[in-house]
RODO-2510 file (C-alpha; in nm, 4 decimals, decimal comma):
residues 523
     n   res          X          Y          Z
     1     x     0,3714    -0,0958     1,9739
     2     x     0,5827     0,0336     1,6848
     3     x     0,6911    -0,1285     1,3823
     4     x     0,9601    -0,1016     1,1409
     5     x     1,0373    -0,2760     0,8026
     6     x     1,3579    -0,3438     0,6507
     7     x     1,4675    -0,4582     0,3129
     8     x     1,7933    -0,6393     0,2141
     9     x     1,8203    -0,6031    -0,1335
    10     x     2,1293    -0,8192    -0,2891
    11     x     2,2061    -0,9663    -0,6594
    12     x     2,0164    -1,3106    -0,5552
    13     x     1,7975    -1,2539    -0,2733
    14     x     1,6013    -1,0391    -0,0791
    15     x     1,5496    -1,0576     0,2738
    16     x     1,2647    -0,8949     0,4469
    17     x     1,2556    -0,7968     0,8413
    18     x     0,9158    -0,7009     1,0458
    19     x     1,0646    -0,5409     1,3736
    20     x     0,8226    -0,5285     1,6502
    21     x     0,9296    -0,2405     1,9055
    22     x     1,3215    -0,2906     1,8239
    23     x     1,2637    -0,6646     1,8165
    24     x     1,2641    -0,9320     1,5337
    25     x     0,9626    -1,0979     1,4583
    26     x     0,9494    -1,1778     1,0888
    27     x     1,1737    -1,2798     0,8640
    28     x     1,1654    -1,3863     0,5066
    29     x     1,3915    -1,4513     0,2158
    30     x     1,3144    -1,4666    -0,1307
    31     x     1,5381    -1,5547    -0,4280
    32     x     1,5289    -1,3749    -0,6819
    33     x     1,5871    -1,6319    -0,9360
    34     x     1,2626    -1,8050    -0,7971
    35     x     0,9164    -1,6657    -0,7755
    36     x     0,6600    -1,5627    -0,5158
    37     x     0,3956    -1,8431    -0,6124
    38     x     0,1412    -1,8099    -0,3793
    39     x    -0,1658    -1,6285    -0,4877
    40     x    -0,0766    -1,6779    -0,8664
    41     x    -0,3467    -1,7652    -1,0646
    42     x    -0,3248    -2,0573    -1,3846
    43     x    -0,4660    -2,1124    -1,6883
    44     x    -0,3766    -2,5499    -1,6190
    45     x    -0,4884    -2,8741    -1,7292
    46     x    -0,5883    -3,1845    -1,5493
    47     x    -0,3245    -3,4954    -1,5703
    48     x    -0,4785    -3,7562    -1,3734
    49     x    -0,7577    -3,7972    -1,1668
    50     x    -0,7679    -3,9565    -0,7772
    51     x    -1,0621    -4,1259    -0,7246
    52     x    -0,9600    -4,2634    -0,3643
    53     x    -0,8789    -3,9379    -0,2699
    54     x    -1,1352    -3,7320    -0,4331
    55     x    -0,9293    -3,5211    -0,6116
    56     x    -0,6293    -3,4444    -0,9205
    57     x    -0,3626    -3,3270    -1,0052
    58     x    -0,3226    -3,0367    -1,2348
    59     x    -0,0070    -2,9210    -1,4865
    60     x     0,0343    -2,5241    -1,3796
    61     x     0,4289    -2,5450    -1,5057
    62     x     0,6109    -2,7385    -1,1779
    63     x     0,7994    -3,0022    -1,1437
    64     x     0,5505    -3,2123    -0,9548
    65     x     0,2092    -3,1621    -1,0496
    66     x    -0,0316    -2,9841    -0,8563
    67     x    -0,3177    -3,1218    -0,6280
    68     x    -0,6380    -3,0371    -0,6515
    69     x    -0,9288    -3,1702    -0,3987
    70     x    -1,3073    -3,1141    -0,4640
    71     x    -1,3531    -2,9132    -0,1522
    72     x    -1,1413    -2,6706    -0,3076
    73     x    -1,3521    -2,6086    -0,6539
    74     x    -1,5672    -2,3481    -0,4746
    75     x    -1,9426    -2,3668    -0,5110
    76     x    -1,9536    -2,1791    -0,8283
    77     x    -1,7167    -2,4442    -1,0249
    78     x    -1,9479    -2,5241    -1,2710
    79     x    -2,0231    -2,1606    -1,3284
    80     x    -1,7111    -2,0809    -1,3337
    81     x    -1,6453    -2,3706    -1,5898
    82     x    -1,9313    -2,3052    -1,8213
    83     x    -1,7966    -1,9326    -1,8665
    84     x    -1,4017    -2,0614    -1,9293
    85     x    -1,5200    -2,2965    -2,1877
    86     x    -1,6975    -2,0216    -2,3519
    87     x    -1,4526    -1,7562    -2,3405
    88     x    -1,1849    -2,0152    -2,4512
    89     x    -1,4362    -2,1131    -2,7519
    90     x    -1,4059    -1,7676    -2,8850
    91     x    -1,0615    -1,6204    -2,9313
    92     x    -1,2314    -1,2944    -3,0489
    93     x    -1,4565    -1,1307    -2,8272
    94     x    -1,5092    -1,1706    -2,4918
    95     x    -1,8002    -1,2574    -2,2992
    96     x    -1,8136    -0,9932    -1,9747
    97     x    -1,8642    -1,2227    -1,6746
    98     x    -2,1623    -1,0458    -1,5688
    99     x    -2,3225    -1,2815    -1,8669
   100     x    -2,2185    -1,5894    -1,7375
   101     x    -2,4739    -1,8049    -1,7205
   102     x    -2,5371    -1,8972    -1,3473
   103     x    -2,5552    -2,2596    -1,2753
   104     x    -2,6630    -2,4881    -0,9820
   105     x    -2,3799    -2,4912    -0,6614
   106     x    -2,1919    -2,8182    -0,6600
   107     x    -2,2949    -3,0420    -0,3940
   108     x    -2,1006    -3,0195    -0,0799
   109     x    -2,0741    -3,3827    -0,0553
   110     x    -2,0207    -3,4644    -0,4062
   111     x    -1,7626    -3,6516    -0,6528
   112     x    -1,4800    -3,4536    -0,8575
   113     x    -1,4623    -3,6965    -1,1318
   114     x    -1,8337    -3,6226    -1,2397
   115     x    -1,7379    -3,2792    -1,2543
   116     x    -1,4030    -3,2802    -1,4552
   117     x    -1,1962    -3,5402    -1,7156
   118     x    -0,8248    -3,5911    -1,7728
   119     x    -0,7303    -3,2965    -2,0354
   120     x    -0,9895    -3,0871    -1,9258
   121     x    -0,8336    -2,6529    -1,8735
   122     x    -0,9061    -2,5232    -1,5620
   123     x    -0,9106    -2,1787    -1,3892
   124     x    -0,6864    -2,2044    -1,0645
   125     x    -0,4958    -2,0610    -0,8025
   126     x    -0,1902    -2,1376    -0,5848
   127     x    -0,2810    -2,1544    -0,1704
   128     x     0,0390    -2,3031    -0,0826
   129     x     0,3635    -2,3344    -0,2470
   130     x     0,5420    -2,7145    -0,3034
   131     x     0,6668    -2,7949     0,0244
   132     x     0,9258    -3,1235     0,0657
   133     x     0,7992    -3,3783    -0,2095
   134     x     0,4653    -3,2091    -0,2976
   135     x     0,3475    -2,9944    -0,5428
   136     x     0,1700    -2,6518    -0,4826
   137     x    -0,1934    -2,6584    -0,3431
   138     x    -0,4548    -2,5700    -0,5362
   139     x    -0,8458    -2,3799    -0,5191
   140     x    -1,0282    -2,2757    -0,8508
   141     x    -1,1916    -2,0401    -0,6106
   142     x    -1,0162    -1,7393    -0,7577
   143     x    -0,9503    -1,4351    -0,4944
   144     x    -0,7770    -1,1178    -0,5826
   145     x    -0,6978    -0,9384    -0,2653
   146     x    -0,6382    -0,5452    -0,2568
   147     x    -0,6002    -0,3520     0,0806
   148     x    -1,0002    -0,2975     0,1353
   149     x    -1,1271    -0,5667    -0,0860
   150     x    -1,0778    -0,9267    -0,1696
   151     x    -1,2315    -0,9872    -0,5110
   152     x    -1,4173    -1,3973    -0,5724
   153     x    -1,5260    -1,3950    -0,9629
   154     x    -1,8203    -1,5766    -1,0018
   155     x    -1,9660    -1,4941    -0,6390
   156     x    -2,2460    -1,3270    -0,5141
   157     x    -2,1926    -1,3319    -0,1192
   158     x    -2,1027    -0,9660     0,0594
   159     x    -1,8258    -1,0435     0,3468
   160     x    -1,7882    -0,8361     0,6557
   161     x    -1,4406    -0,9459     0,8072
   162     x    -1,5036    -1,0602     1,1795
   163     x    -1,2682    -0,8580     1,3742
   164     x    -1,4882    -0,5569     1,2674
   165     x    -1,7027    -0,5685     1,6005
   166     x    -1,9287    -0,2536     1,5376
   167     x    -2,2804    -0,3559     1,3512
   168     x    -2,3295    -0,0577     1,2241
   169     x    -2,0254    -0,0008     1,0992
   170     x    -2,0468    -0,3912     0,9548
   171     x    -2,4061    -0,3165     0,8255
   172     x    -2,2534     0,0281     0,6582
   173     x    -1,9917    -0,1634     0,4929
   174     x    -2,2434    -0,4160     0,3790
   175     x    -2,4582    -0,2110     0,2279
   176     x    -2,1898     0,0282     0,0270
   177     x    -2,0208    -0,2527    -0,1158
   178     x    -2,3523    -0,3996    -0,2215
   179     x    -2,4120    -0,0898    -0,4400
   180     x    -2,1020    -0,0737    -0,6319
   181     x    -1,9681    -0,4492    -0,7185
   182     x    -2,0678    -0,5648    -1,0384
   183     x    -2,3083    -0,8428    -1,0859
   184     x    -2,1187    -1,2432    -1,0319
   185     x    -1,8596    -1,0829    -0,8123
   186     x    -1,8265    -1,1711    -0,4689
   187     x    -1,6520    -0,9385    -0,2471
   188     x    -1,4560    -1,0159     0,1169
   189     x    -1,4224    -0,6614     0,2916
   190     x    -1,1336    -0,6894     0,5061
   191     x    -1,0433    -0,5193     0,8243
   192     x    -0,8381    -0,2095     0,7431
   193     x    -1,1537    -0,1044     0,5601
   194     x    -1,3477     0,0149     0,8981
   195     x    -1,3989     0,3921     0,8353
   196     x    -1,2924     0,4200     0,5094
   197     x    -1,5078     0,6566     0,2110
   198     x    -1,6533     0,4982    -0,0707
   199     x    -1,4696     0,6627    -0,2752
   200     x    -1,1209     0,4908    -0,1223
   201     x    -1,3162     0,1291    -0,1686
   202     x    -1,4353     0,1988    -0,5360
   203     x    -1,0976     0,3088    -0,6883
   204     x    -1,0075    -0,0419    -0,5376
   205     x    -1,2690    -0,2364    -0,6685
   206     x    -1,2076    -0,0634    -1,0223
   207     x    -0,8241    -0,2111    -0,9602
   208     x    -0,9312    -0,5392    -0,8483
   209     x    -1,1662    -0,5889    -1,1403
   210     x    -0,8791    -0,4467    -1,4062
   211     x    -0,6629    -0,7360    -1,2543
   212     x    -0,9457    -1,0138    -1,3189
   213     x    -1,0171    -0,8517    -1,6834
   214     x    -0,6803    -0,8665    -1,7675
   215     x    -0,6202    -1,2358    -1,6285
   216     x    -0,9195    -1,3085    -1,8487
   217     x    -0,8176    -1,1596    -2,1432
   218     x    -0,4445    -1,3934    -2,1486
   219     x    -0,6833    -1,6811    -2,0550
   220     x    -0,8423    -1,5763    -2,4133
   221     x    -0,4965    -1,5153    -2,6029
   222     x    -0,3669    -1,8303    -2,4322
   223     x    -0,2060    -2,1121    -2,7261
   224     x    -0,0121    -2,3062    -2,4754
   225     x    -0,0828    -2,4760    -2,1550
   226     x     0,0004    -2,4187    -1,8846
   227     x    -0,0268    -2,0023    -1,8638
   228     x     0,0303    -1,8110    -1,5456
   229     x    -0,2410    -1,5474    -1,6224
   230     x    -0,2295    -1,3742    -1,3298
   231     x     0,0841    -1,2784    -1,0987
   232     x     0,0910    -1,2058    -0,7178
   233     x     0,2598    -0,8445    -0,6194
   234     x     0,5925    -0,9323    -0,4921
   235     x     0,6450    -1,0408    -0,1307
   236     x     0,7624    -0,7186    -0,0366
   237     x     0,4752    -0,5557    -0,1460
   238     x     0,2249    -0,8212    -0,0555
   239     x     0,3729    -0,8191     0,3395
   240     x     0,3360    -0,4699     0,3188
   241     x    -0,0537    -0,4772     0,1855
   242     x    -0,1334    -0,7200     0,4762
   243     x     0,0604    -0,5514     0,7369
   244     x     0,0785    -0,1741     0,6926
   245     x    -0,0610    -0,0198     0,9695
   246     x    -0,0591     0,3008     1,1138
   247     x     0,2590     0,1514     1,3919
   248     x     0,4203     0,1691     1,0767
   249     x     0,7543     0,4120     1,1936
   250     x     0,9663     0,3651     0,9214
   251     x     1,0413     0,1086     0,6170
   252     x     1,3792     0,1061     0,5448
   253     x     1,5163     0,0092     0,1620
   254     x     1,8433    -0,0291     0,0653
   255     x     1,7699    -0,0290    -0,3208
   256     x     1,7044     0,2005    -0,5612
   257     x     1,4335     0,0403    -0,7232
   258     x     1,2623    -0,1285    -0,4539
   259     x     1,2570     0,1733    -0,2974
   260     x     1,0896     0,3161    -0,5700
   261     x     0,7891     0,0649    -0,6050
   262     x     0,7799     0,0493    -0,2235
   263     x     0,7328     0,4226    -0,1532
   264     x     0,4763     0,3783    -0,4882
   265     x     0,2493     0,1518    -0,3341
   266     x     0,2197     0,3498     0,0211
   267     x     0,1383     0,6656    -0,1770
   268     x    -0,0906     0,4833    -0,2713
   269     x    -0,3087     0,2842     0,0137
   270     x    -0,1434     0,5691     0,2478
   271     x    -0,0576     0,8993     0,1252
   272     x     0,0025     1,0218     0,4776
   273     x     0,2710     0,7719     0,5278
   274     x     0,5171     0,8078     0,2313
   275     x     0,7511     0,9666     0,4060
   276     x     0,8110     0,6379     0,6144
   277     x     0,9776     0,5126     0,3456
   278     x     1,3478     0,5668     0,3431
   279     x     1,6282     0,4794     0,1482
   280     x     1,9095     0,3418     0,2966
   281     x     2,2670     0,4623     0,1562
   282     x     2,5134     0,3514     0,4645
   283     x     2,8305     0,1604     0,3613
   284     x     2,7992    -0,0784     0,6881
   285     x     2,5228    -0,3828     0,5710
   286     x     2,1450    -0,2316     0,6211
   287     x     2,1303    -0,5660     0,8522
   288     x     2,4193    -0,5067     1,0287
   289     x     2,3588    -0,1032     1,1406
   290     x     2,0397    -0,1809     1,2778
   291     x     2,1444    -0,4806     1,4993
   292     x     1,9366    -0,7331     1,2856
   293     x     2,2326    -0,9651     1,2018
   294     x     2,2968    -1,0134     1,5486
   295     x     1,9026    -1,1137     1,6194
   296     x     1,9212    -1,3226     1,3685
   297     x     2,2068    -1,5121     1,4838
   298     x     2,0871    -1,5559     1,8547
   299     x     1,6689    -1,6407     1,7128
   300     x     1,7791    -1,9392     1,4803
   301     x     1,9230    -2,2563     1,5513
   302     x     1,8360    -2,5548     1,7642
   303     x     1,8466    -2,3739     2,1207
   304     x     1,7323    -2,0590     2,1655
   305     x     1,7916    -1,8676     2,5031
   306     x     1,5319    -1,6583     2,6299
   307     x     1,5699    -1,5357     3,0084
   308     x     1,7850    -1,5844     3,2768
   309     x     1,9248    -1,9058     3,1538
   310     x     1,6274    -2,0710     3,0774
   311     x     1,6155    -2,1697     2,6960
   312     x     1,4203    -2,3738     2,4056
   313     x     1,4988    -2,6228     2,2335
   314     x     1,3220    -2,6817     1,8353
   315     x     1,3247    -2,9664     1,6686
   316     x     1,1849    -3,0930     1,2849
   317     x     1,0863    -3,4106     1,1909
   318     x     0,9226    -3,5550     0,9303
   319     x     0,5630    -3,5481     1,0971
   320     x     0,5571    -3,2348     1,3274
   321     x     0,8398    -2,9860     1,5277
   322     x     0,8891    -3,0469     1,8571
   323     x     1,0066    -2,7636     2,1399
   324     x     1,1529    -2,8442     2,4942
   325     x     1,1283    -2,6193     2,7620
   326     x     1,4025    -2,6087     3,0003
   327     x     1,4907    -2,3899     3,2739
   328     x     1,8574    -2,3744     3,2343
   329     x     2,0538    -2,2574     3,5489
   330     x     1,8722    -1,9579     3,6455
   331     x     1,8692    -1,9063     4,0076
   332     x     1,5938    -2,0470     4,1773
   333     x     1,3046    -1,8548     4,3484
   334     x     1,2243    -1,8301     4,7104
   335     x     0,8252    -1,8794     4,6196
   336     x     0,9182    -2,2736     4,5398
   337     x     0,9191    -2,5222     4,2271
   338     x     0,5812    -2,4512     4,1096
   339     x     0,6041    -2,0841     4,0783
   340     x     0,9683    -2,1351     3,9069
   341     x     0,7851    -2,4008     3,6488
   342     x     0,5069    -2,0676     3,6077
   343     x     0,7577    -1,8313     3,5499
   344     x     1,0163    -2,0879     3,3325
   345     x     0,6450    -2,1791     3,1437
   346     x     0,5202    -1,8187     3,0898
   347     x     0,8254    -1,6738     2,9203
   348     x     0,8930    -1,9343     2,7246
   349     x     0,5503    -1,8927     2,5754
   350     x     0,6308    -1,5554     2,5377
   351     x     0,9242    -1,6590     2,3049
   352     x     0,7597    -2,0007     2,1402
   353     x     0,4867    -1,7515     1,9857
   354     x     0,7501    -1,5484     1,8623
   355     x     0,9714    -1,7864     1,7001
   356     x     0,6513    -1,9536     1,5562
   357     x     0,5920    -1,6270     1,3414
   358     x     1,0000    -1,5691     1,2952
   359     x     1,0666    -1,9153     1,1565
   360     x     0,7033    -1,9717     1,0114
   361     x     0,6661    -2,2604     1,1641
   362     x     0,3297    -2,4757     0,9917
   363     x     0,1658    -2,8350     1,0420
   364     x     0,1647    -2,9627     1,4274
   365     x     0,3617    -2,8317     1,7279
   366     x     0,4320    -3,0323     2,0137
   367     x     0,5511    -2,8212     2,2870
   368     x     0,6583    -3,0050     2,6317
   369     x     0,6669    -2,7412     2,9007
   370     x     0,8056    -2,8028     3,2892
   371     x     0,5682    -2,9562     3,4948
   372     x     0,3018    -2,7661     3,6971
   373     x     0,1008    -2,9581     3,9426
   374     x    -0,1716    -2,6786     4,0332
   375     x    -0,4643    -2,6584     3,7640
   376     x    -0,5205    -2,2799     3,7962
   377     x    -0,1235    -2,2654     3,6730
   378     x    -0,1900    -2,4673     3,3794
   379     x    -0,4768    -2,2776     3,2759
   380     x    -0,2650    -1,9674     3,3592
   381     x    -0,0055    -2,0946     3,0663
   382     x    -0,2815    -2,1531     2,8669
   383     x    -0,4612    -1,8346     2,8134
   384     x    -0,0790    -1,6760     2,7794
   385     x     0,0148    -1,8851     2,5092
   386     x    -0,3250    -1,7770     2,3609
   387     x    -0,3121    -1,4443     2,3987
   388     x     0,0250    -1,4388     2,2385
   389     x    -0,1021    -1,6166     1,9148
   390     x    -0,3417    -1,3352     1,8802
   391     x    -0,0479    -1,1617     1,6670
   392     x     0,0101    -1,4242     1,3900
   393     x    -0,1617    -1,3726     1,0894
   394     x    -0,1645    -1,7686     1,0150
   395     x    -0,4688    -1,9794     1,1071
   396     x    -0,3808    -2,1626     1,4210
   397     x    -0,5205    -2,3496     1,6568
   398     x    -0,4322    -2,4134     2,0591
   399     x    -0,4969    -2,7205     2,2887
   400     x    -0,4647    -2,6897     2,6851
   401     x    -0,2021    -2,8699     2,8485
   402     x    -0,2468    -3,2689     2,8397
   403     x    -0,2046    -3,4581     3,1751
   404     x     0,1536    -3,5014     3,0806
   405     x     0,2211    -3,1562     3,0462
   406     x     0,2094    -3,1463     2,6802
   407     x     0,0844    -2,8955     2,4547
   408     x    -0,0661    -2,9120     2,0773
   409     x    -0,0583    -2,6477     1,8348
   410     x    -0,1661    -2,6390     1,4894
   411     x    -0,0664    -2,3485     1,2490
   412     x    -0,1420    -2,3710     0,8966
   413     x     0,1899    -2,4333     0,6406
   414     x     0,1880    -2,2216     0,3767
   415     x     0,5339    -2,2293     0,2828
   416     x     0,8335    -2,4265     0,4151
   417     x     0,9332    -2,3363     0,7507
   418     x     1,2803    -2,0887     0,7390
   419     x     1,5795    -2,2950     0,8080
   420     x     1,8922    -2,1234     0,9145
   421     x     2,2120    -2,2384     1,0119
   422     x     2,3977    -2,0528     1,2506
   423     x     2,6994    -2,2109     1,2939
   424     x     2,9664    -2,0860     1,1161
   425     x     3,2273    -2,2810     0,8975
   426     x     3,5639    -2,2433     0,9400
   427     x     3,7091    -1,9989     0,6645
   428     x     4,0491    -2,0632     0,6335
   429     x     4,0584    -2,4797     0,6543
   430     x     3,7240    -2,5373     0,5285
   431     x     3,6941    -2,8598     0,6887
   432     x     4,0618    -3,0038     0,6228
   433     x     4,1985    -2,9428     1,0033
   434     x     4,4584    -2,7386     0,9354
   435     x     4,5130    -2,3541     0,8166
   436     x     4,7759    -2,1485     0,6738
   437     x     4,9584    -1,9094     0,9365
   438     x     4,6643    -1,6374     1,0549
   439     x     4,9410    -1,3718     1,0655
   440     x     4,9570    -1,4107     0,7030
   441     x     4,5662    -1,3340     0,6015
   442     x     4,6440    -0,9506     0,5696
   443     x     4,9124    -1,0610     0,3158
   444     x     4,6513    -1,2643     0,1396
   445     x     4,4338    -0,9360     0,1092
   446     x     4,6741    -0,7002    -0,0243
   447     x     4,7770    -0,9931    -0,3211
   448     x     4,4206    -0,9758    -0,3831
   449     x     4,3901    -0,6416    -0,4279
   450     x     4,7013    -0,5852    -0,6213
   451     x     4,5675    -0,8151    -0,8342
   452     x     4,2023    -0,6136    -0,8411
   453     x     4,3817    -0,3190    -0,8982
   454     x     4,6920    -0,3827    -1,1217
   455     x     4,5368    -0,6950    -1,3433
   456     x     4,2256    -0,6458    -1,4064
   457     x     4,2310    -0,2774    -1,4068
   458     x     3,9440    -0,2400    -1,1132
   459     x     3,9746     0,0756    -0,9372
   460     x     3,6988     0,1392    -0,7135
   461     x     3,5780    -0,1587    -0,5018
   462     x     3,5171    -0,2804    -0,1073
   463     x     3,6374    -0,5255     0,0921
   464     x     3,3967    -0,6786     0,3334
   465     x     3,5253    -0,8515     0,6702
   466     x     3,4119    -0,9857     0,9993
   467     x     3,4229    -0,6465     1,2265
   468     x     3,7280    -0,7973     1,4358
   469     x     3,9251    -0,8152     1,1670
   470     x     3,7958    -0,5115     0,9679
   471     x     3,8656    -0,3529     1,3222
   472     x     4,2381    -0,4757     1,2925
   473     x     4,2914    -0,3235     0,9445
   474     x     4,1182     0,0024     1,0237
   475     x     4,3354     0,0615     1,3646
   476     x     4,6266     0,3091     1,4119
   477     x     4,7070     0,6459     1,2658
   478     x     4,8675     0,5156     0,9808
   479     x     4,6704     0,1685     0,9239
   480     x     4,6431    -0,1374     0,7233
   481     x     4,3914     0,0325     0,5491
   482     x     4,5331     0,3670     0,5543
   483     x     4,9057     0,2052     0,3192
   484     x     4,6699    -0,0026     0,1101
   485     x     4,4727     0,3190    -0,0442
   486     x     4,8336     0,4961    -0,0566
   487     x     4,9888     0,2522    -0,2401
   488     x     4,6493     0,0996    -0,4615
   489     x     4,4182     0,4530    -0,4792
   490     x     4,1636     0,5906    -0,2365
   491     x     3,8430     0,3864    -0,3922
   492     x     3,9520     0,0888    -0,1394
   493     x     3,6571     0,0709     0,1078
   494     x     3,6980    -0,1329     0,3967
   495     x     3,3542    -0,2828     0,5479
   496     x     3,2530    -0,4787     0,8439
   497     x     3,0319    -0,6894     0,7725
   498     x     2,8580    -0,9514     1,0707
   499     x     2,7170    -1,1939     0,8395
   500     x     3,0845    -1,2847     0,7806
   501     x     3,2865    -1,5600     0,9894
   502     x     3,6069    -1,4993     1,0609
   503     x     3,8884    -1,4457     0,8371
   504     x     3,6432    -1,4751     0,5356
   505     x     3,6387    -1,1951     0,3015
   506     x     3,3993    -1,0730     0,0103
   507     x     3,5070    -0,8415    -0,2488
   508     x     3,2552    -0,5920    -0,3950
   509     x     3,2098    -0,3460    -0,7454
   510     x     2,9063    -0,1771    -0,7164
   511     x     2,6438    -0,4181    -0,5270
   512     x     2,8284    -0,6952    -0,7826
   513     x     3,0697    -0,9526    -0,5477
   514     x     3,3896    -1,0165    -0,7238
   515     x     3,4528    -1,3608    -0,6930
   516     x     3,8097    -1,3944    -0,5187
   517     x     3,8618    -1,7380    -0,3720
   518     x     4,1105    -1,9722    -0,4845
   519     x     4,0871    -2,2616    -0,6169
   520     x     4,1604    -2,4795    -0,3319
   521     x     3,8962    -2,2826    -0,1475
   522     x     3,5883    -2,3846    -0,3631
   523     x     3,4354    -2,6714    -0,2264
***
């Protein structure tokens, strides 16, 4: 299997795309003007304590408070508490952690409000971001993940990830890491470490712990609550650092500077593998030259079709997403209704597993599939639809088929699920019914760009359009296009663009959209 990353860099967002041997699997979007919350760690204080829920919520900046449940303290929390107090006690020097004084584990079965009081600062990190109505998700059981390494302050506990099956290369990892971390640090070694030097895993460690002095030190110079003191790497990079592997064919940028820190951070964990990183500099849409718009469009929406007909469709409610399996009108099979169900069943598992990852779809999954009367067939769907989950990085979990045909999923929510809409709005009406002659959009253009050109003095610009009709200006010896740089200057750049419905246009001045519309066309 080969994978290949692109990047969509534009003024407000950035979309990210994990392709899978030429076919979408991931896809995220970020806006710019928002951060990447998860992993971020706060300086907070407590605002109101649950009893009846054993738990509180916490000020960390939102705009619902954040919730906090005693399971999530971590063991060390009154270690960990003992050693804020003190460092926030003394705004001049600071205590290293390796003199905090170690106190007793809280009990597993214990109660939060004997631990903490309304007002009181607390150390903690974001596990999920606001979702819907709630707030982000707290744990004040810090982690700072690198590559290798996962760094816990205050713990003492060596962890071997599981999918490392070797012992002795387990017991080898053990050991190494047990004679270079520093003293109330725990450390979780994670897979991608199997084979690597101590020498790789100690210039990690020596990151890691510059990250958790430096969070430290702004929990010292802190005057007003809340403080983010420590920030998670951006997205991009973050997918990358739990991703990267060596499948990795290409990454593909179309940004100067996120090219920069991308090609940065694989020099880094990969020297090797630098060269993967390219810049993209084609005037078509990065999206649209490597056939990722078009994915895009067919993956999302209510139905998705997936082979010969049959299709899914996905459906959100309030309490859980629901998928129907239906077999469309594919031709039937000579081998009979239950082999057709098998075949209908086993695809669309195939493709449920996919657009689980693609959409990042959390909480509970109710998946009806087309009846199967034989058991061995059921269990057949079964094991598929496990095996397929094998790929997705999010903590899931699978139940066999009920006795009406029903299956359960869980898969943990860590962010809300991607939504997009692929319909398309209608350009030139915008809702009202009726549009002005179509012969006349062309017209339309060239006022535009008289007006670009001869009002506000902008020479050098492009015109984006839906491919048909950026295929009508660009036809003919002498075209549309052609007259227009003739008559305006040669700076005109006509591109198609797939994102685009038809007869909507975008104007752009280096990566910047001029905004163009009329009046009447703002809604």
């Amino acid at each position: 299997m080969t994978s290949e990353l692109f990047l969509d860099v534009q003024p407000n967002e950035v979309s990210i795309a994990l392709l899978e041997d030429k076919n979408l699997v991931e896809l995220q979007k970020e806006n710019l003007d928002s951060s990447f919350s998860v992993g971020n760690v706060y300086l907070g204080k407590i605002k109101k304590l649950m009893p009846g829920l054993n738990a509180c919520f916490v000020d960390v900046g939102y705009e619902k408070d954040a919730f906090l449940h005693y399971q999530d303290l971590g063991v060390q929390f009154n270690t960990q508490a003992k050693y804020l107090k003190q460092v926030l006690s003394d705004r001049k020097t600071l205590a290293p952690i390796s003199k905090a004084p170690s106190l007793p584990d809280i009990p597993k079965e214990g109660t939060l409000s004997d631990l903490v009081k309304v007002g009181q600062e607390v150390l903690v990190q974001i596990v999920k971001e606001p979702i819907s109505t709630k707030g982000p998700r707290l744990t004040s059981e810090i982690s700072i993940a690198g590559r290798y390494l996962v760094l816990i302050p205050f713990g003492e506990k060596v962890s071997v990830s599981q999918k490392i099956k070797s012992n002795e290369e387990r017991t080898r990892l053990k050991q190494l890491i047990q004679s270079i971390k520093p003293a109330r640090m725990g450390i979780i070694v994670r897979t991608v470490a199997e084979g690597k030097r101590v020498a790789e895993l100690d210039n990690e460690l020596k990151v890691l712990m510059k990250y958790w002095e430096d969070c430290i030190l702004k929990v010292q110079k802190s005057s007003v609550l809340p403080v983010m003191v420590h920030e998670e790497t951006s997205r991009t990079v973050a997918m990358l650092r739990d991703l990267f592997n060596p499948s990795f064919e290409n990454i593909y940028i179309n940004n100067k500077d996120t090219y920069e820190e991308i090609k940065n951070y694989v020099s880094l964990i990969a020297p090797e593998k630098q060269d993967i990183v390219k810049l993209y500099e084609g005037r078509v849409p990065i999206f649209d030259n490597f056939s990722i718009t078009k994915q895009i469009k067919s993956l999302f929406g209510r139905t998705v079709s997936y082979r010969n007909g049959a299709y899914l469709i996905i459906e959100q409610t309030e309490a859980m997403h629901v998928v129907d399996v239906n077999s469309g009108n594919r031709s039937k099979q000579n081998n009979g209704q239950e082999e057709n169900a098998l075949d209908v069943n086993i695809a669309a598992a195939d493709e449920l597993a996919r657009q689980l990852r693609l959409r990042d779809i959390g909480g509970i999954i109710v998946v009806d599939f087309i009846d199967m009367n034989e058991a061995e067939n059921r269990q057949k769907l079964y094991e598929r639809m496990c095996q397929n989950m094998q790929q997705d990085r999010a903590k899931h979990n699978i139940l066999p088929l009920s006795k009406f045909g029903l299956m359960q999923i869980t898969r943990q929510r860590v962010r809300p699920a991607l939504s997009i809409d692929t319909s398309e709005d209608c350009p030139t009406c915008h809702g009202k019914g009726t549009i002005p002659p179509s012969i006349l959009f062309t017209d339309m253009l060239e006022n535009k760009i008289d007006y670009l050109v001869n009002k506000l003095s902008i020479k050098k610009f492009s015109v984006h359009l839906h491919p048909y009709v950026a295929a009508y200006v660009n036809k003919g010896v002498v075209s549309l296009k052609r007259k227009w740089q003739l008559k305006y200057g040669f700076s005109i750049d006509i591109v198609p663009n797939q994102s685009l419905a038809y007869l909507e246009y975008r104007f752009y001045r280096s990566g910047e959209e001029i905004d163009m519309k009329e009046e009447y066309e703002i809604r």
